[in-house]
C-alpha positions in Angstrom: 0.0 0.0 0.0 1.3 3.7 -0.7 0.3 6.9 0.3 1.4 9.9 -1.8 4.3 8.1 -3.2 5.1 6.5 0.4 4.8 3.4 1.3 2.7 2.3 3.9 4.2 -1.0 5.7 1.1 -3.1 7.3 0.7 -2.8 10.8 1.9 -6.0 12.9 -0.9 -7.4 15.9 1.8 -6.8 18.4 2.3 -3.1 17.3 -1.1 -2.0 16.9 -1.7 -3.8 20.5 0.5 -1.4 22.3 -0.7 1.9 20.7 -4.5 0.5 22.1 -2.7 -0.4 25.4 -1.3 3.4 25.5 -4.4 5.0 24.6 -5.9 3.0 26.8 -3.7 4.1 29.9 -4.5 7.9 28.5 -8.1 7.6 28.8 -8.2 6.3 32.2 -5.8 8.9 33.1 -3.0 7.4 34.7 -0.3 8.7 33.0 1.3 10.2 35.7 2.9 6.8 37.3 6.7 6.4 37.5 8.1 5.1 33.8 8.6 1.4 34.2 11.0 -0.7 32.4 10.0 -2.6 29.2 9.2 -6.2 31.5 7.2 -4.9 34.0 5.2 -3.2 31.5 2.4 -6.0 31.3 1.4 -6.0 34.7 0.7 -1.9 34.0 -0.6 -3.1 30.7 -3.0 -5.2 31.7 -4.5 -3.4 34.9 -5.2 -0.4 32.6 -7.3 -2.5 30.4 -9.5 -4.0 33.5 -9.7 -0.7 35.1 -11.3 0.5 32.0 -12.9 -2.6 29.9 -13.7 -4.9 33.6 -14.6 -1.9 36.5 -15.2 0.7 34.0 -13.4 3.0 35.4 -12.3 6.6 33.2 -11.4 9.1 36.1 -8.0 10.0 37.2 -6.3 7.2 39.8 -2.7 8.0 41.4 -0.3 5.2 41.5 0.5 6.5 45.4 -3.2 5.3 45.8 -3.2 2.5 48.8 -4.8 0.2 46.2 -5.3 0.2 42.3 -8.9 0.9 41.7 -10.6 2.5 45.1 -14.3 1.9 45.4 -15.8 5.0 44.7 -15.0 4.4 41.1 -15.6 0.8 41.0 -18.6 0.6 38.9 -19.5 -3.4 40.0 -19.4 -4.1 43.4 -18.2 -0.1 44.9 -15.0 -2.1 46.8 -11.4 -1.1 46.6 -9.9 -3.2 44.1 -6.3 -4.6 44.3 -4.9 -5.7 40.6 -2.0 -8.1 40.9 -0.4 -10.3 37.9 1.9 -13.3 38.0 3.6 -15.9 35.7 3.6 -18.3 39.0 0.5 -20.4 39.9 0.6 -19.9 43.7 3.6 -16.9 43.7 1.6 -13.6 43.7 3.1 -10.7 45.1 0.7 -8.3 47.1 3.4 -5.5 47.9 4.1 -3.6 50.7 3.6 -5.7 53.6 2.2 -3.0 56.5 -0.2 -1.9 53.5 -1.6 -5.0 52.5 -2.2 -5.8 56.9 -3.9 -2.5 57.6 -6.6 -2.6 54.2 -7.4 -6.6 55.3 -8.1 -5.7 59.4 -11.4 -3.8 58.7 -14.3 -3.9 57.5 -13.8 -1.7 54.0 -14.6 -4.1 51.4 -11.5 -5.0 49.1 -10.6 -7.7 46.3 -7.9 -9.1 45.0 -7.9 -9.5 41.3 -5.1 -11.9 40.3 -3.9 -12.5 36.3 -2.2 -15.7 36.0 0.0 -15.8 32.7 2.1 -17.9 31.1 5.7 -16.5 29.2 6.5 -17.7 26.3 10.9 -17.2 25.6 11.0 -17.6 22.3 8.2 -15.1 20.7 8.9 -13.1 24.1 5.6 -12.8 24.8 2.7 -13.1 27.4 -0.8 -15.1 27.5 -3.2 -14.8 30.3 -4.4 -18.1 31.4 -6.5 -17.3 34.2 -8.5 -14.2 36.0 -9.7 -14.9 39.6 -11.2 -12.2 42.1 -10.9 -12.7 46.1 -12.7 -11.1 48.6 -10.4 -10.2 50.9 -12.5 -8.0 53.4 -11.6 -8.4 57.2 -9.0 -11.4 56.2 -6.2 -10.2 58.6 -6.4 -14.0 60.6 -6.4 -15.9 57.4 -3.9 -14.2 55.9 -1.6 -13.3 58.4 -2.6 -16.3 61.2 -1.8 -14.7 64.6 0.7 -11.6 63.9 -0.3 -8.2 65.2 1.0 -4.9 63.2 3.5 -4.1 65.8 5.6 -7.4 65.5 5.4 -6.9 61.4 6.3 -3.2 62.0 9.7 -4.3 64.1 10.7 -5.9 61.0 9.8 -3.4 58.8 11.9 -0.8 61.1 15.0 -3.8 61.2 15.3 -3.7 57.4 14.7 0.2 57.1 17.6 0.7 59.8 20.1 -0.6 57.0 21.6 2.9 55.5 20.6 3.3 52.0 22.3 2.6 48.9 24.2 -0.4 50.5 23.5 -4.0 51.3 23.0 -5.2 54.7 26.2 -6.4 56.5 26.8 -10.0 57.5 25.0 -9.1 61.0 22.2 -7.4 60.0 21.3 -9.9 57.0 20.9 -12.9 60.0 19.2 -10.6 62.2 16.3 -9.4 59.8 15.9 -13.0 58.4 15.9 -14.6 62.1 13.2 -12.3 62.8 11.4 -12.7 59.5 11.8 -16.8 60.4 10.6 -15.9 63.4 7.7 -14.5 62.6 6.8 -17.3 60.5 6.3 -19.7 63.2 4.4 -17.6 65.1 2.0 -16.5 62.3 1.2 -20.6 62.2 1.2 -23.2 59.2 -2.2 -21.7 57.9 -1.1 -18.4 57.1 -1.6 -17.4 53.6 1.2 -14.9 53.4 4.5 -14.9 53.0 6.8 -12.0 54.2 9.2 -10.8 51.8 12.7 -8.9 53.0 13.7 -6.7 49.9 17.3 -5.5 51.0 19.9 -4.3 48.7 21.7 -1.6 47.4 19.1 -0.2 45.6 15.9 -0.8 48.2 15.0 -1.7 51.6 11.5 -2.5 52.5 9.6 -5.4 53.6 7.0 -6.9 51.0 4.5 -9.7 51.1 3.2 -12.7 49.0 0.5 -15.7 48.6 3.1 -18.9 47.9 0.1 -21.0 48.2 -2.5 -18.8 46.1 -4.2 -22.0 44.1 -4.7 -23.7 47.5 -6.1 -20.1 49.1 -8.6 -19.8 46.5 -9.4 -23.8 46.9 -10.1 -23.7 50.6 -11.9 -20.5 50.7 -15.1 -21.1 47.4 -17.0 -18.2 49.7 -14.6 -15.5 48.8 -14.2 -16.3 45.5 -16.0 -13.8 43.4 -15.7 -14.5 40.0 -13.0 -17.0 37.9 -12.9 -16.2 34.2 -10.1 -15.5 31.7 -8.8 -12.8 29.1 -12.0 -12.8 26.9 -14.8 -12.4 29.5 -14.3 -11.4 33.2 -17.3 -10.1 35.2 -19.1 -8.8 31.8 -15.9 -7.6 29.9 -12.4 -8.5 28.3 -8.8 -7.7 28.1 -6.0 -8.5 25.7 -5.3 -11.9 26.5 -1.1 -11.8 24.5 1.0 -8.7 24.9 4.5 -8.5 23.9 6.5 -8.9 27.3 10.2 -10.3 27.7 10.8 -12.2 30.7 11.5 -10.4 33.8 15.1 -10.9 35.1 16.9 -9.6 38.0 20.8 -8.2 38.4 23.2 -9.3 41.5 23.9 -6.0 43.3 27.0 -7.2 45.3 29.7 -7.6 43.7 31.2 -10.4 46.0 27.5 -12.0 45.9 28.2 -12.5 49.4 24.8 -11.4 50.6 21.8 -11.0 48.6 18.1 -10.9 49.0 16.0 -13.7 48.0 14.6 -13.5 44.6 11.0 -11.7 44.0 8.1 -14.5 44.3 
């Protein structure tokens, strides 16, 4: 094809997928979230789309909100709405830890809507297999067993005490993790989350996960709001292949003597 004497090369699905993705992410407004690098792009990829195509949401949300969609502009169910992907069955990352505890010990409704994908190496690319939404409204014993904020917070403070833009010494890397262990034991077997110590060079925070999230959906069928995939969720749909390399991560020390465990 040719346009005044110029010749128009056909558009490829992959590059006609990200200009919808990016005016997409312009009409819900949410521009304004720190530039991510090119593999964690899906996850920001595919939120926009069920902010907009799922929950119907089109006003202005800041990424410093405490969760991705809050309930006054969820157009199904008016709860706060937390959007999490993965490319791990039962790894899904929920973020920071003193966050997640505080918006599951009321009683303000919240969800968590988890993608499940699956990466493909060699076309560099990645399908959605599975959509699942959780109630997780006033689910601080389930998902934390018996931990109060104060004992999470100690740990919290432990890690933040490392000064920044340096790893933690050979003292203070048993110290957090003997704690974090710690912890672990007394939260009890049932405990859905995991706490996660991110301590580098580069960060120092403390983070949480499900590493059972298949068997936390399967032993709670009452929270379970809705299990769909790519082409209809609750009433809408979402790309279900993006163009996405595989994430990877970088040693920070340069002896590898001591660094944090990898993200789950």
């Amino acid at each position: 094809m040719s346009k005044n004497g110029v010749r128009l090369v056909p558009m490829s699905r992959y590059v006609a997928t990200a200009m919808m993705n990016e005016l997409i992410c312009h009409a819900i407004k949410i521009t304004d979230m720190p530039q991510k690098n090119e593999v964690q792009k899906h996850g920001f990829t595919w939120e926009g789309e069920m902010l907009r195509n799922v929950y119907k949401c089109t006003e202005s949300i800041s990424y410093t909100n405490a969760t991705d969609l809050p309930a006054h502009l969820n157009e199904l169910d008016s709860c706060n709405i937390s959007i999490k992907t993965t490319g791990s069955p039962n790894a899904v990352c929920m973020g920071d830890c003193l966050r997640v505890y505080d918006s599951v010990s009321g009683d303000a409704p919240i969800h968590a809507t988890v993608i499940t994908y699956v990466q493909n190496d060699e076309t560099k690319t990645k399908k959605i297999k599975s959509i699942v939404e959780m109630d997780i409204t006033d689910s601080r014993t389930l998902l934390f067993g018996n931990l109060s904020r104060a004992q999470i917070e100690e740990l919290d403070q432990l890690i933040k005490k490392v000064p920044q833009k340096r790893s933690p010494n050979a003292e203070e890397h048993t110290a957090m993790y003997a704690l974090r262990d710690a912890l672990h034991a007394l939260a009890g077997d049932d405990a859905a989350i995991h706490l996660n110590i991110k301590c580098n060079s580069q960060q120092g925070r403390l983070q949480c996960s499900f590493n059972k999230w298949l068997s936390f959906v399967a032993n709670n069928p009452d929270r379970v709001i809705a299990v769909g995939d790519a082409s209809s969720f609750r009433g809408g749909s979402i790309n279900t292949e993006i163009s996405s390399a595989r994430r990877t991560f970088k040693k920070n020390n340069k002896n590898n003597a001591i660094i944090s465990p990898p993200h789950l």
